[in-house]
C-alpha positions in Angstrom: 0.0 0.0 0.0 1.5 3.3 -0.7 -0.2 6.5 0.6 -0.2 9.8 -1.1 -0.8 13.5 0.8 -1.8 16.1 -1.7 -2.0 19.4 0.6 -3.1 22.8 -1.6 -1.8 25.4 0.5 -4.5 27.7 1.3 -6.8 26.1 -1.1 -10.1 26.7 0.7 -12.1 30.2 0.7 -15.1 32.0 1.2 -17.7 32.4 -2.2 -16.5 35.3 -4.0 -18.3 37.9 -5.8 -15.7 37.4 -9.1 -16.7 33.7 -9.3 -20.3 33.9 -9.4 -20.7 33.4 -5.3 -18.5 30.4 -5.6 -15.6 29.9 -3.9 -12.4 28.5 -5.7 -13.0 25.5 -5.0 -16.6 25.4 -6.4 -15.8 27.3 -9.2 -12.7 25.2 -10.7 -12.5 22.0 -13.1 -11.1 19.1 -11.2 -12.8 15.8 -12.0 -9.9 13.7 -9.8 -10.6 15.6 -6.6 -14.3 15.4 -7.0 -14.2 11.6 -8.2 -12.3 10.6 -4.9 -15.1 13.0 -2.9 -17.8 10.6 -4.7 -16.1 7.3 -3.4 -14.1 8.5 -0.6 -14.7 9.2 3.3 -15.4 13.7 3.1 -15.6 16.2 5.9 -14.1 19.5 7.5 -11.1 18.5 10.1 -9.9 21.5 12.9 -5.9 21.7 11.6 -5.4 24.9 13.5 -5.9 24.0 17.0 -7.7 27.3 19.0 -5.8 29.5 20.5 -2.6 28.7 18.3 -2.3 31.6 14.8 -3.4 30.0 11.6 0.1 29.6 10.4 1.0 27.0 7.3 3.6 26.0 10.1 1.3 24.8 12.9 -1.5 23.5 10.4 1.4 21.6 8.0 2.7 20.1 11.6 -0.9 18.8 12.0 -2.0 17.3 9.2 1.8 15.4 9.3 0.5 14.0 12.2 2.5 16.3 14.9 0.3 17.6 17.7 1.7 21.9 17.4 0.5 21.9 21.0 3.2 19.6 21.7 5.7 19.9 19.0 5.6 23.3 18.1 8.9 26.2 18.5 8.1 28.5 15.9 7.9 28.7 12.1 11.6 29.9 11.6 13.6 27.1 12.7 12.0 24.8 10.6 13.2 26.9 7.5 16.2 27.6 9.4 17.3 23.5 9.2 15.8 23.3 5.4 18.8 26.3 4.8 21.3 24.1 6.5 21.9 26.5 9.0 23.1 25.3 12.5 20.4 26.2 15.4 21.7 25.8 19.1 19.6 25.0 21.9 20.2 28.9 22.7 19.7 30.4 19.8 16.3 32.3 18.6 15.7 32.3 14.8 13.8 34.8 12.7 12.0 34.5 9.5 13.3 37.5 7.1 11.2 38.3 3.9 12.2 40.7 1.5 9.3 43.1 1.1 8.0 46.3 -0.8 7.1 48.9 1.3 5.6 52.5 0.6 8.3 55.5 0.1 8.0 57.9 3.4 11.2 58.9 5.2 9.9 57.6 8.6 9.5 54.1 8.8 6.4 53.7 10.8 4.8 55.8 8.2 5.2 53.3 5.6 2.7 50.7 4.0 3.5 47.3 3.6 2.6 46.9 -0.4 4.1 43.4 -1.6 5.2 40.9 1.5 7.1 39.1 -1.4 8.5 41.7 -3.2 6.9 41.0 -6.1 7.8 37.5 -5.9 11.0 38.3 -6.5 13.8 35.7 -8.3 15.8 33.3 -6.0 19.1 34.8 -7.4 18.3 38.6 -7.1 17.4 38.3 -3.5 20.6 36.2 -2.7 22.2 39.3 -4.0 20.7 41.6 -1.5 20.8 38.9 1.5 24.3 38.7 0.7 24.5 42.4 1.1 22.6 42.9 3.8 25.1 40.0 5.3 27.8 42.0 5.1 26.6 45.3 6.7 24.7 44.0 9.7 26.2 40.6 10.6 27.8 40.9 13.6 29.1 38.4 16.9 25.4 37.3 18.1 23.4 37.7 14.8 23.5 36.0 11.4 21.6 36.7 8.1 20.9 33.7 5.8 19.3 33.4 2.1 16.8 31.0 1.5 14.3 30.9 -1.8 12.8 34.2 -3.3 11.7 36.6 -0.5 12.0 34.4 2.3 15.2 34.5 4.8 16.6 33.7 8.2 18.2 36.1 10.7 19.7 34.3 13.4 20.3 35.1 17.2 22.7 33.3 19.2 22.2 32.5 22.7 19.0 34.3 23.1 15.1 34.4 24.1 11.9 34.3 22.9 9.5 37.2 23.5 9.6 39.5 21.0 6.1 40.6 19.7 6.6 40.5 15.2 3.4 40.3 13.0 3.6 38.8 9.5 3.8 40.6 6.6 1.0 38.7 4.5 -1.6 39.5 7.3 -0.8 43.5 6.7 -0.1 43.8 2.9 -1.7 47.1 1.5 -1.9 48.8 5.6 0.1 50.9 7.4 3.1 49.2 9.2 2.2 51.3 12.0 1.1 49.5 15.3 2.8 46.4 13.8 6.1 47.1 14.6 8.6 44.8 16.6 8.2 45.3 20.1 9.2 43.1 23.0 12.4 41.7 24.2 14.7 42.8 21.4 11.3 45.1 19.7 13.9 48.1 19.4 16.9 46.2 17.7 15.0 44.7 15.1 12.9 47.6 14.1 16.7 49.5 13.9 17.9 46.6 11.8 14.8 46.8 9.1 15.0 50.6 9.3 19.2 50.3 8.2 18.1 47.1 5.4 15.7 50.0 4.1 18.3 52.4 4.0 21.1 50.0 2.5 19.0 48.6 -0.3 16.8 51.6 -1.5 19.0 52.1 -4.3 21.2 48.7 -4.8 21.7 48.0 -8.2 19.3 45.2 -8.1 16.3 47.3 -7.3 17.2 50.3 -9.7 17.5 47.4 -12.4 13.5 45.9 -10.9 12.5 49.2 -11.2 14.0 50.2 -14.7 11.8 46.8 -15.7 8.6 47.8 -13.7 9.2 45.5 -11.1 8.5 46.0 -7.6 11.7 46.9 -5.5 12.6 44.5 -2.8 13.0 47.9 -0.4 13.6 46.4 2.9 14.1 43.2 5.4 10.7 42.3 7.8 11.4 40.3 10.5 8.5 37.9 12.1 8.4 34.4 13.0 10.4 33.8 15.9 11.2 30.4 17.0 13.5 27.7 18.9 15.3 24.8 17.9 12.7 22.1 16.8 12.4 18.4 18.3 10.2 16.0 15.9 9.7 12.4 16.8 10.7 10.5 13.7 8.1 9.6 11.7 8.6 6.4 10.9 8.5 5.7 14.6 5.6 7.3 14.4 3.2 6.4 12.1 5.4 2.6 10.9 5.9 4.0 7.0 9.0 5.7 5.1 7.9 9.3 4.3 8.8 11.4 2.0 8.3 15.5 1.6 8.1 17.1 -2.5 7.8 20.9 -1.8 9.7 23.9 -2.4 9.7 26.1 0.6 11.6 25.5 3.2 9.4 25.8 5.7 7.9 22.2 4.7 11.5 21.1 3.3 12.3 21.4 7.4 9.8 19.9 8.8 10.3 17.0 6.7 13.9 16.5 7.8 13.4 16.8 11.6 10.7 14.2 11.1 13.4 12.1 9.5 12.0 12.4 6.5 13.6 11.7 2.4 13.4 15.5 1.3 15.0 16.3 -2.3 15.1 19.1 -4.3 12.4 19.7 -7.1 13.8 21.3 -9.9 11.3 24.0 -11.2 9.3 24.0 -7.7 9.4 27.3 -6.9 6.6 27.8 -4.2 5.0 31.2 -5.9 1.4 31.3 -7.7 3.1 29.6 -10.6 5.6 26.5 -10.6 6.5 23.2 -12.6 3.1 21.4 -10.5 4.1 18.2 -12.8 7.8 18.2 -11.7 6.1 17.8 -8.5 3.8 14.9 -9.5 6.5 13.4 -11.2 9.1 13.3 -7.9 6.4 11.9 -5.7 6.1 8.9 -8.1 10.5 8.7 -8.0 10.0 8.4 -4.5 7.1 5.7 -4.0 8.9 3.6 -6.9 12.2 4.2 -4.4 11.1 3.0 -1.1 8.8 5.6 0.5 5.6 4.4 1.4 4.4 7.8 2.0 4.5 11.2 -0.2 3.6 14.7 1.3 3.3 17.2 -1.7 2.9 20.8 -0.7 1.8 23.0 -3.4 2.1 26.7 -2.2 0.2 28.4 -5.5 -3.4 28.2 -3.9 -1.8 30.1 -0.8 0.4 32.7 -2.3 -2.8 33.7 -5.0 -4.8 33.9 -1.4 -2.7 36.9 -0.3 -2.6 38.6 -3.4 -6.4 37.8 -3.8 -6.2 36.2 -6.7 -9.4 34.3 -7.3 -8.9 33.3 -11.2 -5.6 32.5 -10.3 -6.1 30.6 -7.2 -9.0 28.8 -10.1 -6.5 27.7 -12.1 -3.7 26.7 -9.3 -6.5 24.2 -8.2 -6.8 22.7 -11.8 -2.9 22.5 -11.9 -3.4 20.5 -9.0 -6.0 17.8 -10.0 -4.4 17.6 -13.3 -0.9 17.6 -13.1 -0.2 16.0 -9.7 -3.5 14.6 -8.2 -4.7 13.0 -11.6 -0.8 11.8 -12.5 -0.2 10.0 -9.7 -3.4 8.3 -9.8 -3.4 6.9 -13.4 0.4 6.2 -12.5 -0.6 3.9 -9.7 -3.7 2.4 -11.3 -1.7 1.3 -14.2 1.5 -0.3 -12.0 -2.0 -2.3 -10.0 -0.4 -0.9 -6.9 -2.7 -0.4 -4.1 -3.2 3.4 -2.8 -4.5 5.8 -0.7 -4.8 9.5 -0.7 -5.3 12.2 1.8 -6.7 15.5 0.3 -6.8 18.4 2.1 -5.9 22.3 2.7 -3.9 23.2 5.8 -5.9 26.3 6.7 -8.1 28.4 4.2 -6.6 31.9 2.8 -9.9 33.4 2.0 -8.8 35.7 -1.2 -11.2 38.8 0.1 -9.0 38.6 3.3 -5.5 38.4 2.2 -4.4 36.1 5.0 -5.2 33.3 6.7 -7.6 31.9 9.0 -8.6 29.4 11.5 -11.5 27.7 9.6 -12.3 23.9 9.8 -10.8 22.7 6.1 -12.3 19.8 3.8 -10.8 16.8 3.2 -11.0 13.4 1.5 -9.8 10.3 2.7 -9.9 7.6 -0.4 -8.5 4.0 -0.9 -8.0 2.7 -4.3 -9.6 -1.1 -2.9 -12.7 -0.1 -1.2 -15.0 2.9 -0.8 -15.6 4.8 2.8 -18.5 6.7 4.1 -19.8 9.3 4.4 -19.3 10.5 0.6 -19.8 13.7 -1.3 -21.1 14.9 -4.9 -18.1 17.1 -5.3 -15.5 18.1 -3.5 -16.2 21.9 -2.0 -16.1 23.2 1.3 -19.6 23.2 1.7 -20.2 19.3 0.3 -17.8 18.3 3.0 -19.6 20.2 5.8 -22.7 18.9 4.8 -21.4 15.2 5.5 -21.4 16.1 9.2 -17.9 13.9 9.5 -15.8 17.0 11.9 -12.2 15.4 12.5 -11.4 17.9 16.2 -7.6 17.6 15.6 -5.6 17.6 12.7 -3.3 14.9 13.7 -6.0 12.6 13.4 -6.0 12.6 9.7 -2.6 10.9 9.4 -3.7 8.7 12.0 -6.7 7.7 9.9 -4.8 7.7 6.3 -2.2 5.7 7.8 -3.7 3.2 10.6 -7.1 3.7 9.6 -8.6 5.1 13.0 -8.4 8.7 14.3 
């Protein structure tokens, strides 16, 4: 038996005027998701437990089958080990996206326009990370490139407790009232005030700009974490997992669960990547000993933010097609036995920009047999209307994988 996650980042919203008051969901062409709905076990599951933000790091712990109440140190650190960067028990780590922000002199006074910088290119922003390296590293602090806007800053032996807000849940505001505060509030906000300073006019932005490209005009910090400690999850759950993504958010949860992680050339983890490269490196790695594939696919997620509802359409298609649809004919044809977990981590609602806390739908489906309670199509209203509520998003792995949860 091989099992198969297919997790759309942010894939279920609220209807939307733009799509006829149909969500994205309703709205898009995807006859694999709905034909698994029609045969498979359908309902909403709680991945964000209450109380906790609606983060793709605590709802991608839970659906892998990691309680965040228990296992959860912050979003950072996961990237932080997918970077290969060394994380001491003592040392605080920092997400660091390169963002767009408005042009007035004082900082507070600016607007956050683009938290990606206009999804900028992996290899301009390793330009300006590098440069940003070399004018405010120091003894205790460390800046790291990752993949397009998103960073690490790192803080040896110190604490938690400074107050940071992510820059997706203010894009198009004022930055004002969302400053760092806290424990080290003051140093970071002087460190994004000098990144603004240092790369207003750095030959990579003057060249974005010259091309009518956003400018990637200064660091935001947010995100702050500890070192992780994942059980293994092979000890977990009794299967070899693997992770096909291209952020290294999920790329480090994936190796501190012990988990086969490769690269995925033309995964890029923006609105648009190679989905088939993806579909194609989960089948490498069930035909080379994993018994388990987790494919994130970011695009539903990063057209939520910049509320894109045709374009979040159309990521969802890419989807069923190119991976869902793939791997299924592949399997069917080898007469290997499957099943498949479907789901969203948390919604990004496209009218809000960000995320939230909303119960997501899922499908549970096994190649051999069918399982109740079923659904016409899959939407986020056909799977509330099943009346099958999963509490806990841990207990979906439990129940693809053991069958109970």
């Amino acid at each position: 038996m091989k099992y198969i996650v297919v997790l759309g980042d942010g894939m279920a919203d609220r209807p939307l005027p733009e799509l006829g008051g149909r969500t994205p969901l309703e709205a898009a062409n995807k006859p694999h998701m709905d034909e698994i709905a029609r045969r498979g076990a359908v309902g909403m599951a709680q991945t964000v437990p209450h109380g906790m933000p609606p983060g793709s790091d605590t709802a991608n712990l839970s659906v892998m089958g990691y309680a965040p109440e228990i296992y959860y140190s912050g979003r950072s650190p996961l990237e932080a080990v997918s970077m290969g960067v060394l994380v001491n028990d003592d040392d605080v780590t920092f997400r660091m996206n390169l963002v767009t922000m408005s042009d007035e002199p004082d900082y507070a006074a600016k607007t956050m326009i683009d938290y990606s910088a206009g999804e900028i290119s992996t290899e301009e922003a390793a330009e300006l990370v590098r440069f940003l390296a070399e004018n405010l590293n120091c003894g205790d602090l460390q800046i790291y490139p990752g993949i397009s806007y998103r960073h690490c800053l790192v803080l040896r032996h110190a604490q938690t407790g400074t107050a940071l807000t992510p820059p997706h849940d203010i894009t198009g505001r004022p930055v004002e009232g969302h400053l760092p505060s806290g424990r080290y509030g003051e140093r970071l906000l002087a460190l994004m005030e000098r990144s603004c300073a240092l790369l207003r006019d750095h030959p990579v932005n003057l060249a974005r700009r010259a091309r009518g490209l956003k400018p990637a005009n200064s660091c935001w910090l947010w995100g702050e974490g500890t070192r992780p400690k994942l059980e293994p999850f092979e000890k977990l759950y009794g299967v070899k997992g693997g992770v096909v993504c291209a952020v290294d958010l999920l790329k480090g949860i994936g190796l501190c669960a012990g988990m086969r992680v490769p690269d995925v050339p033309g995964a890029t983890g923006a609105m648009w990547t190679d989905f088939a490269a993806k579909g194609r490196k989960a089948l490498e790695l069930l035909r080379d000993g994993c018994d388990l594939v987790y494919i994130h696919i970011e695009a539903p997620d990063e057209c939520g933010h910049h509320g894109a509802a045709q374009e979040k359409v159309k990521a969802i298609e890419a989807i069923d097609r190119d991976v869902l649809g793939f791997l299924m004919d592949a399997l069917r044809a080898e007469g290997e036995p499957f099943r498949i977990m479907l789901t969203p981590d948390h919604p990004t609602p496209c009218a809000l920009r960000t995320h939230v806390g909303d119960p997501v739908p899922f499908v549970l489906y096994d190649s051999e047999k069918e399982e109740a309670p079923h659904a016409p199509r899959y939407t986020e209203s056909e799977a509330a209307a099943t009346g099958l509520f999963l509490e806990k998003g841990p207990m979906l792995m439990e129940r693809l994988v053991k069958g109970r949860g």
